[in-house]
PDB file of N, CA, C and O in Angstrom, chain B, residues numbered from 101:
ATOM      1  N   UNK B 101    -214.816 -25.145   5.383  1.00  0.00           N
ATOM      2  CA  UNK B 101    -215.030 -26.399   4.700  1.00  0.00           C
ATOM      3  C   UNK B 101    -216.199 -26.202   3.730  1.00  0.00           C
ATOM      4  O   UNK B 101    -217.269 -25.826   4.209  1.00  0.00           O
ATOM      5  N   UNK B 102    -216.092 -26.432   2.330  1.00  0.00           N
ATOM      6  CA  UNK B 102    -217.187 -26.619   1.496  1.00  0.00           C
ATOM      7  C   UNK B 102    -218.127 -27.600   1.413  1.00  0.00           C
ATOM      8  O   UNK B 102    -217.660 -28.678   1.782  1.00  0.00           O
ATOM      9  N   UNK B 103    -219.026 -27.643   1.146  1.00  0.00           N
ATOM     10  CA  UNK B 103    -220.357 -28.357   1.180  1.00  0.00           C
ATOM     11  C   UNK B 103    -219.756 -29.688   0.557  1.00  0.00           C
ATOM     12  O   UNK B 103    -219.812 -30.671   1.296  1.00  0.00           O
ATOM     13  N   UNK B 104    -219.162 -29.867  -0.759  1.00  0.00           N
ATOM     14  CA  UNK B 104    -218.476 -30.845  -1.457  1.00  0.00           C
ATOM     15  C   UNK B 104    -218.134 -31.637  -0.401  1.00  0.00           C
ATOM     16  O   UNK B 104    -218.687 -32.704  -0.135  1.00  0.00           O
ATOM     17  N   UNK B 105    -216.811 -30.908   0.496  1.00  0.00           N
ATOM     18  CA  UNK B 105    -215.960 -31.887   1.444  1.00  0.00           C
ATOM     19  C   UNK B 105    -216.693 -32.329   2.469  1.00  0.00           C
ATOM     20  O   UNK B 105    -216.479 -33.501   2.783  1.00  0.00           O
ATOM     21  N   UNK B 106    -217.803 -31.519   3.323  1.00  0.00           N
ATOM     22  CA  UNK B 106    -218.631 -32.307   4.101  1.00  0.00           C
ATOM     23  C   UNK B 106    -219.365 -33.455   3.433  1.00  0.00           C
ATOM     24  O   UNK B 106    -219.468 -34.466   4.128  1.00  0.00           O
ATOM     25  N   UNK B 107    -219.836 -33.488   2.351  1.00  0.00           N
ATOM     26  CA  UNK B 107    -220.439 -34.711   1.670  1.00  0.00           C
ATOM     27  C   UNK B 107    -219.518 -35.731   1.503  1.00  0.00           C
ATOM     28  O   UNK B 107    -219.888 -36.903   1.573  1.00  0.00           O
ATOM     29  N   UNK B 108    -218.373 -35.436   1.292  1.00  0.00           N
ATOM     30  CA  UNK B 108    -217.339 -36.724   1.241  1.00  0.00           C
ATOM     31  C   UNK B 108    -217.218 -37.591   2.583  1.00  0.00           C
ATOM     32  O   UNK B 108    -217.172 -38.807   2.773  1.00  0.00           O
ATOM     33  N   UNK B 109    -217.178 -36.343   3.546  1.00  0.00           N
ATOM     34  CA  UNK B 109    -216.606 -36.915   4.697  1.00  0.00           C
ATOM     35  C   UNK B 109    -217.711 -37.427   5.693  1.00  0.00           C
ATOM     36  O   UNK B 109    -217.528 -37.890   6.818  1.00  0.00           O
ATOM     37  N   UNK B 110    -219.027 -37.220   4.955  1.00  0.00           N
ATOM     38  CA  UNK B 110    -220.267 -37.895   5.559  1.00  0.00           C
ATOM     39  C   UNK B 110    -220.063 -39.391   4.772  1.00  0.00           C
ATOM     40  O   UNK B 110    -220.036 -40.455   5.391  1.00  0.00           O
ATOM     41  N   UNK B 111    -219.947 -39.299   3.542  1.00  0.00           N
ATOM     42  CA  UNK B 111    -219.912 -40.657   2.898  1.00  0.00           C
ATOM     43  C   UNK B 111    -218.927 -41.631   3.439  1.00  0.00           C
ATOM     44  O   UNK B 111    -219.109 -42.842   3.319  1.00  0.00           O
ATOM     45  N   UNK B 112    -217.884 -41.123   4.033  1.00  0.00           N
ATOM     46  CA  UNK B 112    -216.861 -41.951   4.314  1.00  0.00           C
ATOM     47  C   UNK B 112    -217.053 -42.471   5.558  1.00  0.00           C
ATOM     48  O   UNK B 112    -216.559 -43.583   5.744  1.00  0.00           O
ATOM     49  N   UNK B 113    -217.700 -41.909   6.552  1.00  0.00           N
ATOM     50  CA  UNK B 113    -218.187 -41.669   8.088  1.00  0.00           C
ATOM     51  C   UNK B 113    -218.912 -43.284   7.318  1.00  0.00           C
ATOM     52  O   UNK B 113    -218.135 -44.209   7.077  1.00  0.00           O
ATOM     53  N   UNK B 114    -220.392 -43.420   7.017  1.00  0.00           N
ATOM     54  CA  UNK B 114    -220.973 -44.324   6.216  1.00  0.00           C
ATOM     55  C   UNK B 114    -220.513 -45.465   5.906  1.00  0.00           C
ATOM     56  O   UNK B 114    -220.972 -46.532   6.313  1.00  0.00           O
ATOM     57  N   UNK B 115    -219.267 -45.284   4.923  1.00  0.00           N
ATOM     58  CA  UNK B 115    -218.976 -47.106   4.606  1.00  0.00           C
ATOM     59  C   UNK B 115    -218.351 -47.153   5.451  1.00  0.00           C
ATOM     60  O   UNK B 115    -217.228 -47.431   5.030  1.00  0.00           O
ATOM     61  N   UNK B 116    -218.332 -47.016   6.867  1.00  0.00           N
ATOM     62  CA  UNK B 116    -216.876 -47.284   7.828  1.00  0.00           C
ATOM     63  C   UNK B 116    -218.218 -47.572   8.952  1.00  0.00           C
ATOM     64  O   UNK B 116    -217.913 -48.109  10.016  1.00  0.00           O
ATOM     65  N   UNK B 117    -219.207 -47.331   8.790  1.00  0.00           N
ATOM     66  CA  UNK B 117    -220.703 -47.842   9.531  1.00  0.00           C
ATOM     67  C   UNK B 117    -221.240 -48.755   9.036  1.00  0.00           C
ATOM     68  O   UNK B 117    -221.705 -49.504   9.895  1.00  0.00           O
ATOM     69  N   UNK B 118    -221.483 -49.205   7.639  1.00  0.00           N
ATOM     70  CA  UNK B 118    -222.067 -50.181   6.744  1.00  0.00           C
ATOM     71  C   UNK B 118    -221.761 -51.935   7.975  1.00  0.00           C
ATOM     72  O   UNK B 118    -220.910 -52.387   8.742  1.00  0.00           O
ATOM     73  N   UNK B 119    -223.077 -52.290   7.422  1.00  0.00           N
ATOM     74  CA  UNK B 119    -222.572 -53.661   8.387  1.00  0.00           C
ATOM     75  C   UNK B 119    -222.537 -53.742   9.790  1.00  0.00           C
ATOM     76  O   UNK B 119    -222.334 -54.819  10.351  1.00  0.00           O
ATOM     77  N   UNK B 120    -222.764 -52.436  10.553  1.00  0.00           N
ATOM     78  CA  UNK B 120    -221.923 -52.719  11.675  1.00  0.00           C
ATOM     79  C   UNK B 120    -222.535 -51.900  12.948  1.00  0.00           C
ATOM     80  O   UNK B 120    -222.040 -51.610  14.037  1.00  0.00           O
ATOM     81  N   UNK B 121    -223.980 -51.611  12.290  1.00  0.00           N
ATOM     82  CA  UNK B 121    -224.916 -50.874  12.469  1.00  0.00           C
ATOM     83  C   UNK B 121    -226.261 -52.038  12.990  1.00  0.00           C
ATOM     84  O   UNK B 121    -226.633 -52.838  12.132  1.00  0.00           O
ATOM     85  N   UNK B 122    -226.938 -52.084  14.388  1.00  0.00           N
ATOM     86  CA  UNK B 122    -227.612 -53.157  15.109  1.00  0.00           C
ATOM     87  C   UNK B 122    -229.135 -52.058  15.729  1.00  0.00           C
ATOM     88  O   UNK B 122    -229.079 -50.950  16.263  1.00  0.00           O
ATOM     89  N   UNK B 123    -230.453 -52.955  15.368  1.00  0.00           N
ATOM     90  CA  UNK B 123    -231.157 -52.257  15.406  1.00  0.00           C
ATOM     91  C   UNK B 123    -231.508 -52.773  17.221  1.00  0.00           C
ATOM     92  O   UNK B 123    -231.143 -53.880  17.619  1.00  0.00           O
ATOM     93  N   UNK B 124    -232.305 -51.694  18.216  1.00  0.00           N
ATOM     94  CA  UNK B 124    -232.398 -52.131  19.409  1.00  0.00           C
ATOM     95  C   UNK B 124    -233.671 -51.608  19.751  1.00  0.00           C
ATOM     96  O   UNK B 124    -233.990 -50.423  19.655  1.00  0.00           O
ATOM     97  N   UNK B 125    -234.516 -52.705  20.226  1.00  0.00           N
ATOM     98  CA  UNK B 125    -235.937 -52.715  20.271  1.00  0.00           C
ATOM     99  C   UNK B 125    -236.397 -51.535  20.937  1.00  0.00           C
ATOM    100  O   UNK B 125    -235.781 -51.114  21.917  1.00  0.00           O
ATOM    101  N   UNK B 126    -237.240 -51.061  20.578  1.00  0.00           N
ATOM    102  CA  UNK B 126    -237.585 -49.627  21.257  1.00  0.00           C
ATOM    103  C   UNK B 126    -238.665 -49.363  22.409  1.00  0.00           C
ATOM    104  O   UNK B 126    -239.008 -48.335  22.994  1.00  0.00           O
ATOM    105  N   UNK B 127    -239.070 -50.721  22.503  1.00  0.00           N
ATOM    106  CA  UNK B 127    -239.981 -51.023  23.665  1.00  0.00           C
ATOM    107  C   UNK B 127    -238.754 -50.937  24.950  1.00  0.00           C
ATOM    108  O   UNK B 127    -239.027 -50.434  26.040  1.00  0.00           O
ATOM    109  N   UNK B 128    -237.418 -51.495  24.636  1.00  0.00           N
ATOM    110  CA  UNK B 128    -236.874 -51.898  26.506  1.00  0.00           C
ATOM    111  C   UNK B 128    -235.976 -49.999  26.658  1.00  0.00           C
ATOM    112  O   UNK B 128    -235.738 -49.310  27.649  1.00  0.00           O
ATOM    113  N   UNK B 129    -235.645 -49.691  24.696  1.00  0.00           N
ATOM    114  CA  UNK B 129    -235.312 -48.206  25.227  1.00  0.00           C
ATOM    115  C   UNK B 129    -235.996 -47.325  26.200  1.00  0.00           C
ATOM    116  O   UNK B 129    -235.559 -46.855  27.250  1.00  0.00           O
ATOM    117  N   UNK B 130    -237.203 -47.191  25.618  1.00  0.00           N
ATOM    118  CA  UNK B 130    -238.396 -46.588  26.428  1.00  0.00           C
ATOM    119  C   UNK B 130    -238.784 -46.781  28.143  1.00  0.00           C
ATOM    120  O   UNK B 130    -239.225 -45.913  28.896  1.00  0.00           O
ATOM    121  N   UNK B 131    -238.425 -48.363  28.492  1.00  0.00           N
ATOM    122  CA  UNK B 131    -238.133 -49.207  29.219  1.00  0.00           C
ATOM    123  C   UNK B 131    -237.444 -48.294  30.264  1.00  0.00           C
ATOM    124  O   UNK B 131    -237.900 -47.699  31.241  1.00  0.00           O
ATOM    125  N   UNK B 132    -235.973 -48.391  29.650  1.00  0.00           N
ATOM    126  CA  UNK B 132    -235.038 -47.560  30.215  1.00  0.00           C
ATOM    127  C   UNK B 132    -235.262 -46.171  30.694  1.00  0.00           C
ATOM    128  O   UNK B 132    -234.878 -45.699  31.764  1.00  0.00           O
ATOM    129  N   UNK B 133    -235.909 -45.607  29.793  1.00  0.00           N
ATOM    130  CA  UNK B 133    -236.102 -43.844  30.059  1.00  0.00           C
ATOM    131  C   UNK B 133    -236.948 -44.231  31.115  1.00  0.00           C
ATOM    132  O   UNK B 133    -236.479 -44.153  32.251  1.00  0.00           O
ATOM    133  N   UNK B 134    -238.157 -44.652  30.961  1.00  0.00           N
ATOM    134  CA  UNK B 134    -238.961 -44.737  32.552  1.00  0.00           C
ATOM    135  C   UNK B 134    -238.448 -45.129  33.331  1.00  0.00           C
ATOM    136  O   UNK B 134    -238.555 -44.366  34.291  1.00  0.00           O
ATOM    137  N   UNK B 135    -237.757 -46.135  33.598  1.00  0.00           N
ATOM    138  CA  UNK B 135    -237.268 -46.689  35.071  1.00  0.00           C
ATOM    139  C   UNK B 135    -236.025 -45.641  35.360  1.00  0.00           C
ATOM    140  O   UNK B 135    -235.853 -45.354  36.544  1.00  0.00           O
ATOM    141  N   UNK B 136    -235.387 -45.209  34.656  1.00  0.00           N
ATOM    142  CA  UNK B 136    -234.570 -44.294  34.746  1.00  0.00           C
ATOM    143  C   UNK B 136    -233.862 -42.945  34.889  1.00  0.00           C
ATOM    144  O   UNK B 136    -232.786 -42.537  35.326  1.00  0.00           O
ATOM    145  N   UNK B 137    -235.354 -42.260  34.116  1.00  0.00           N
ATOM    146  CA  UNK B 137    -235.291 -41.194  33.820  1.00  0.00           C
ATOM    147  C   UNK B 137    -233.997 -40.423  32.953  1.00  0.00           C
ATOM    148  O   UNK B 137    -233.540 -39.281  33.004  1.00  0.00           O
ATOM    149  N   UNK B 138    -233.772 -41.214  32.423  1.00  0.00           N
ATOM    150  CA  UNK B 138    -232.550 -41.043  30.872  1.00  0.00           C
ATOM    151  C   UNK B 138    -233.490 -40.561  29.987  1.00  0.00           C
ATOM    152  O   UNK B 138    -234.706 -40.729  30.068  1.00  0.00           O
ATOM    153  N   UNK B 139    -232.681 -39.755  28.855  1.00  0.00           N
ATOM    154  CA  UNK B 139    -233.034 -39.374  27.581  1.00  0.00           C
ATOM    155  C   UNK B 139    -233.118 -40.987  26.884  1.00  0.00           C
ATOM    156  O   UNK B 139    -232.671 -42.055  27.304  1.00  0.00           O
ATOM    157  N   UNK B 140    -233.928 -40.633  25.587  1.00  0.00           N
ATOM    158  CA  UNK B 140    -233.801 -41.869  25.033  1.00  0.00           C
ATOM    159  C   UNK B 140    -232.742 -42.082  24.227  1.00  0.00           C
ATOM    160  O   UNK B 140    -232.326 -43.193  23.899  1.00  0.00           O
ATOM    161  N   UNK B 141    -232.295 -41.040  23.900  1.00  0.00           N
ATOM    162  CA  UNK B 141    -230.556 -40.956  23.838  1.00  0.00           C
ATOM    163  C   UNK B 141    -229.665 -41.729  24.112  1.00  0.00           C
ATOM    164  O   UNK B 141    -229.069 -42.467  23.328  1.00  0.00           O
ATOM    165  N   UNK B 142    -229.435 -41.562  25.780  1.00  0.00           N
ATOM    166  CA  UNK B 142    -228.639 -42.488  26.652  1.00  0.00           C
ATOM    167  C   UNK B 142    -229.229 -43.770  26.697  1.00  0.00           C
ATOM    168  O   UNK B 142    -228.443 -44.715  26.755  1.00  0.00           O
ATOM    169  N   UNK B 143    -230.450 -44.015  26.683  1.00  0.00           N
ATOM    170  CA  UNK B 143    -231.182 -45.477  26.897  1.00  0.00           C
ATOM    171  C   UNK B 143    -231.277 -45.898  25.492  1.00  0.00           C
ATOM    172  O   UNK B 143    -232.304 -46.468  25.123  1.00  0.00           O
ATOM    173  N   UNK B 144    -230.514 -45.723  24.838  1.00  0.00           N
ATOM    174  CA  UNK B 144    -230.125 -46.445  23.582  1.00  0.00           C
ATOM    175  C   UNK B 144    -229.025 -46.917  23.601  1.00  0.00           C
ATOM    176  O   UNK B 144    -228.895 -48.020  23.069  1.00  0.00           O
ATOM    177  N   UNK B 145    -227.767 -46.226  24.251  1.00  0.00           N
ATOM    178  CA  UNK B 145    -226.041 -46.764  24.749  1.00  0.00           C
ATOM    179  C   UNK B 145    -226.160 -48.235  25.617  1.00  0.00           C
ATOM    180  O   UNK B 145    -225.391 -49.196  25.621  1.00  0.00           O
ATOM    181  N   UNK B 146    -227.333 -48.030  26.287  1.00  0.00           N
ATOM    182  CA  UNK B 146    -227.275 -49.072  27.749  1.00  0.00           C
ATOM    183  C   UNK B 146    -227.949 -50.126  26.993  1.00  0.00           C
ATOM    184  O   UNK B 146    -227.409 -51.232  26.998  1.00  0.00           O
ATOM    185  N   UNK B 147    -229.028 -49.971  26.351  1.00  0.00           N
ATOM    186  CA  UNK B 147    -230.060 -50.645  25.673  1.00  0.00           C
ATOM    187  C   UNK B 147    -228.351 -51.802  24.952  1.00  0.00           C
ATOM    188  O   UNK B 147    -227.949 -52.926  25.251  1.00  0.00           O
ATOM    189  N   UNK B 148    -227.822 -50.701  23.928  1.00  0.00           N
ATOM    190  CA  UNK B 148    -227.270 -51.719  23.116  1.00  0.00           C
ATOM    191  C   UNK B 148    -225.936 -52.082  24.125  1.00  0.00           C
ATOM    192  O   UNK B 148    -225.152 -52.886  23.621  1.00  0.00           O
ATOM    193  N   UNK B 149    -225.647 -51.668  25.258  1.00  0.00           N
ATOM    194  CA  UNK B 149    -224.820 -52.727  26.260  1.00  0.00           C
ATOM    195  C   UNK B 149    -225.515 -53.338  26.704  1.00  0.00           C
ATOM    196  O   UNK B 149    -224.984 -54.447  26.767  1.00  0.00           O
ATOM    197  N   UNK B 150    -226.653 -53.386  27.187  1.00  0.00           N
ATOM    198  CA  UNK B 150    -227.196 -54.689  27.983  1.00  0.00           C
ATOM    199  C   UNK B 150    -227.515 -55.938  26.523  1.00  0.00           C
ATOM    200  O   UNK B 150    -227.255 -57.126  26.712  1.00  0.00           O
ATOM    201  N   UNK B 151    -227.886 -55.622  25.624  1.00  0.00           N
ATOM    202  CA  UNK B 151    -228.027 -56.792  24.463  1.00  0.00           C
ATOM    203  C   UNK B 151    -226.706 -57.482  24.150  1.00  0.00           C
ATOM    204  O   UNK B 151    -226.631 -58.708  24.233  1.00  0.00           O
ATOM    205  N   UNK B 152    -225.271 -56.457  23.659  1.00  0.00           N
ATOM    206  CA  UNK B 152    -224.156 -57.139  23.053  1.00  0.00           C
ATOM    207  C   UNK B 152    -223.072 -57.154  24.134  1.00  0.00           C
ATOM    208  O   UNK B 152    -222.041 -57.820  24.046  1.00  0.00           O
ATOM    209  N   UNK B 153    -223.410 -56.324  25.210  1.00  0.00           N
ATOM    210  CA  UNK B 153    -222.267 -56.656  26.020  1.00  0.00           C
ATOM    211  C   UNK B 153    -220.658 -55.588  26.659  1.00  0.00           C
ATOM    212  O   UNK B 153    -219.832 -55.676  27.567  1.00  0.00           O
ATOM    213  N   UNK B 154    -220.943 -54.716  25.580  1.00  0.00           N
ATOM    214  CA  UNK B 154    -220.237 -53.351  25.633  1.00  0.00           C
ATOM    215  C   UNK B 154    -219.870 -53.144  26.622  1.00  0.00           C
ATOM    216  O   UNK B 154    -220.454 -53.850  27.444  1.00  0.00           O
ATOM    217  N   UNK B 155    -218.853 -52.234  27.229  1.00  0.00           N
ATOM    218  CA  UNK B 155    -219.370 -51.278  28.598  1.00  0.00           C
ATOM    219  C   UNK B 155    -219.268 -49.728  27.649  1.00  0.00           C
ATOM    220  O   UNK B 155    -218.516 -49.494  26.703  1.00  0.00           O
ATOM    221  N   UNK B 156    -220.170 -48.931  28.202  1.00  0.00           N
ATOM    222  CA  UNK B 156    -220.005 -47.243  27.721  1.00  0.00           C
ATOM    223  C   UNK B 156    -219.457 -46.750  28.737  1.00  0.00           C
ATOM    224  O   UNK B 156    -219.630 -47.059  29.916  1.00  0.00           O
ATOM    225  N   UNK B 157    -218.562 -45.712  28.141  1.00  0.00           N
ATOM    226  CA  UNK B 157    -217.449 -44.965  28.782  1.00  0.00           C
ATOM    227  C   UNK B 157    -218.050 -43.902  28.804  1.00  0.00           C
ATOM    228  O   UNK B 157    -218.386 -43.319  27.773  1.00  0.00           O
ATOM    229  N   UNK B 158    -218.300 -43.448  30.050  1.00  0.00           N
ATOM    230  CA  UNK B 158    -219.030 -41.991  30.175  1.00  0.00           C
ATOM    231  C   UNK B 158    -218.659 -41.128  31.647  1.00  0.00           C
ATOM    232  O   UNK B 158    -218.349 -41.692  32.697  1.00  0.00           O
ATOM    233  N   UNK B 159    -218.747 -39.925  31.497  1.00  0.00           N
ATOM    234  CA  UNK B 159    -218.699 -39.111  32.461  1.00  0.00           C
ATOM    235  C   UNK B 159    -219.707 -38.767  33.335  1.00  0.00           C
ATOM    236  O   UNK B 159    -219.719 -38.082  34.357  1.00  0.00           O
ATOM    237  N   UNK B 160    -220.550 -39.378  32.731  1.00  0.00           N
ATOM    238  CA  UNK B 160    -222.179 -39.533  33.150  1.00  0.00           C
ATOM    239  C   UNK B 160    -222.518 -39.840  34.665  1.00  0.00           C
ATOM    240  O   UNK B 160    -223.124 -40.884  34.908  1.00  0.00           O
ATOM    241  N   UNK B 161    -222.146 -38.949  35.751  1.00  0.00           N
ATOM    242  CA  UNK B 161    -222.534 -39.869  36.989  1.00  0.00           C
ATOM    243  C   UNK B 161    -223.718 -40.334  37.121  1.00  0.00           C
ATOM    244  O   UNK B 161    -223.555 -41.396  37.721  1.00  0.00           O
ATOM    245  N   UNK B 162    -224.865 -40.185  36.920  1.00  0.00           N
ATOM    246  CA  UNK B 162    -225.969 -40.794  37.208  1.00  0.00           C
ATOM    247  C   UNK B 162    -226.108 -41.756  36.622  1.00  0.00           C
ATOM    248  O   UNK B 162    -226.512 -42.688  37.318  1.00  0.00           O
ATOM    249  N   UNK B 163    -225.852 -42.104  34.980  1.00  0.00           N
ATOM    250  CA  UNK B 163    -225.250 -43.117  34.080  1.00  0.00           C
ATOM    251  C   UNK B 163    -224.529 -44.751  35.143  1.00  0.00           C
ATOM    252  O   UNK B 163    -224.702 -45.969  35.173  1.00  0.00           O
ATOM    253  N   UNK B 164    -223.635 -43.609  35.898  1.00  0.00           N
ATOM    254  CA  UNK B 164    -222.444 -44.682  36.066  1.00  0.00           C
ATOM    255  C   UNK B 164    -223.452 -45.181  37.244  1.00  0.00           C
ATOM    256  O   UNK B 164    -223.652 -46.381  37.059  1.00  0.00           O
ATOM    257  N   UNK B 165    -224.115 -44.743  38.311  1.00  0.00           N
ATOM    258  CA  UNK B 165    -224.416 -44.840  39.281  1.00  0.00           C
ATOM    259  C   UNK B 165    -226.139 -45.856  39.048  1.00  0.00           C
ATOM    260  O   UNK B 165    -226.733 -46.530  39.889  1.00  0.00           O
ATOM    261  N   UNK B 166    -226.489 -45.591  37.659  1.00  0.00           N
ATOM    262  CA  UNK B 166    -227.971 -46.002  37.338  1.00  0.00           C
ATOM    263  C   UNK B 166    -227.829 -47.640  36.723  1.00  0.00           C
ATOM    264  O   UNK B 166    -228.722 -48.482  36.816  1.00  0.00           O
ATOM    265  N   UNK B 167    -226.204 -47.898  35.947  1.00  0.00           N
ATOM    266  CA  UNK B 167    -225.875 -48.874  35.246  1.00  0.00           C
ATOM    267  C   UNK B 167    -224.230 -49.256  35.683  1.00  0.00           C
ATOM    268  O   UNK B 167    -223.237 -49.194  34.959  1.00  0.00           O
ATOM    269  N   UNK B 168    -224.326 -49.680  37.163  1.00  0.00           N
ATOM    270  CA  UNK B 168    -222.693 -49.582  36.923  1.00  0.00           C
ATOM    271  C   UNK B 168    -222.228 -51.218  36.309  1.00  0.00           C
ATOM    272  O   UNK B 168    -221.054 -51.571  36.197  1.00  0.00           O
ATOM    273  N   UNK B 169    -223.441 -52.097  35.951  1.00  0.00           N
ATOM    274  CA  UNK B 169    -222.694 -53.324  35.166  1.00  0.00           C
ATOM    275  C   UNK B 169    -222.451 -52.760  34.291  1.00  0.00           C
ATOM    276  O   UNK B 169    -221.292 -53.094  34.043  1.00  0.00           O
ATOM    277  N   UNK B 170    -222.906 -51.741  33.234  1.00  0.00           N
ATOM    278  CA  UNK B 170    -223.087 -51.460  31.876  1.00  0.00           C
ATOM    279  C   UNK B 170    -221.848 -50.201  31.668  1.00  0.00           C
ATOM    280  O   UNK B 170    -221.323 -49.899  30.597  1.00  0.00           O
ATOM    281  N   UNK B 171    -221.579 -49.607  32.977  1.00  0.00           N
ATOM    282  CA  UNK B 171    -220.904 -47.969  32.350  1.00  0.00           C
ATOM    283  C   UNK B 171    -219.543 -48.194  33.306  1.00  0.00           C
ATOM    284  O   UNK B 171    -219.437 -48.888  34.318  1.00  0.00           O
ATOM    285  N   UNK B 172    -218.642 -47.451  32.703  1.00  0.00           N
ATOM    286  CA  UNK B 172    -217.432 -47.049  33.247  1.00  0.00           C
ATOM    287  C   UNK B 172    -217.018 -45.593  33.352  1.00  0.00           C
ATOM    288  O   UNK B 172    -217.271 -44.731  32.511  1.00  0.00           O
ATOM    289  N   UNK B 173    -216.380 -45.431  34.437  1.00  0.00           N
ATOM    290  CA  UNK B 173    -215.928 -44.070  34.132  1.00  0.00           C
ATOM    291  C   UNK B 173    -214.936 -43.946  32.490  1.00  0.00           C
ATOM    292  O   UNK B 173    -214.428 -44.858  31.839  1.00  0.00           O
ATOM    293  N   UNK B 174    -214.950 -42.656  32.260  1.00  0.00           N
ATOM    294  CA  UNK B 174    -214.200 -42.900  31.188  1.00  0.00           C
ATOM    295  C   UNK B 174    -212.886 -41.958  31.660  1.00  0.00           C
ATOM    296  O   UNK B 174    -212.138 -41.441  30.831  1.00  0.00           O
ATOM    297  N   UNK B 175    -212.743 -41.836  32.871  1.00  0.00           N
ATOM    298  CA  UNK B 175    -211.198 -41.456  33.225  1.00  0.00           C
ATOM    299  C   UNK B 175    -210.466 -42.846  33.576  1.00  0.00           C
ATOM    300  O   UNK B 175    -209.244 -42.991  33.560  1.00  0.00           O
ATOM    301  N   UNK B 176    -211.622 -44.080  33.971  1.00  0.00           N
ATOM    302  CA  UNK B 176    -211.061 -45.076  34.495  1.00  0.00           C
ATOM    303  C   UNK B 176    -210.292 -46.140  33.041  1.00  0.00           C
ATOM    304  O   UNK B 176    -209.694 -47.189  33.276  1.00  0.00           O
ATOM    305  N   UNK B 177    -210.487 -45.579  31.607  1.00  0.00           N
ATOM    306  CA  UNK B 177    -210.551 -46.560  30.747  1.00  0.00           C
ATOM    307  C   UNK B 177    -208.738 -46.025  30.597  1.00  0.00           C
ATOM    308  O   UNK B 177    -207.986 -46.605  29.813  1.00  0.00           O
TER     309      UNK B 177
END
């Protein structure tokens, strides 16, 4: 793949994100990693399920086992 086509296909990735993109306070992320011991990675998935309501589909046992209002298996979806 040429540099060209990755730039397209980043741009397109983009307007298909525009709008739809929610910022999540970084005090309850942080929150999360301590009480949890998650990356702040993962305590950004839960962060933005516990605000809008989501469930995350993950293979994650400790995930599933740390948040099971928030996570599902994702063999179960």
């Amino acid at each position: 793949m040429i540099f060209e086509e990755v730039l397209k296909i980043q741009a397109e990735a983009e307007a298909l994100l525009a709008r739809n993109e929610h910022e999540i306070d970084s005090r309850r992320i942080l929150e999360l990693v301590r009480d949890s011991n998650f990356s702040p990675y993962d305590g950004e998935f839960i962060a933005l399920a516990v605000r809008f309501g989501p469930t995350v589909l993950t293979m994650d046992g400790k995930m599933l086992r740390a948040f099971p209002q928030y996570a599902m298996p994702l063999s179960g979806a």
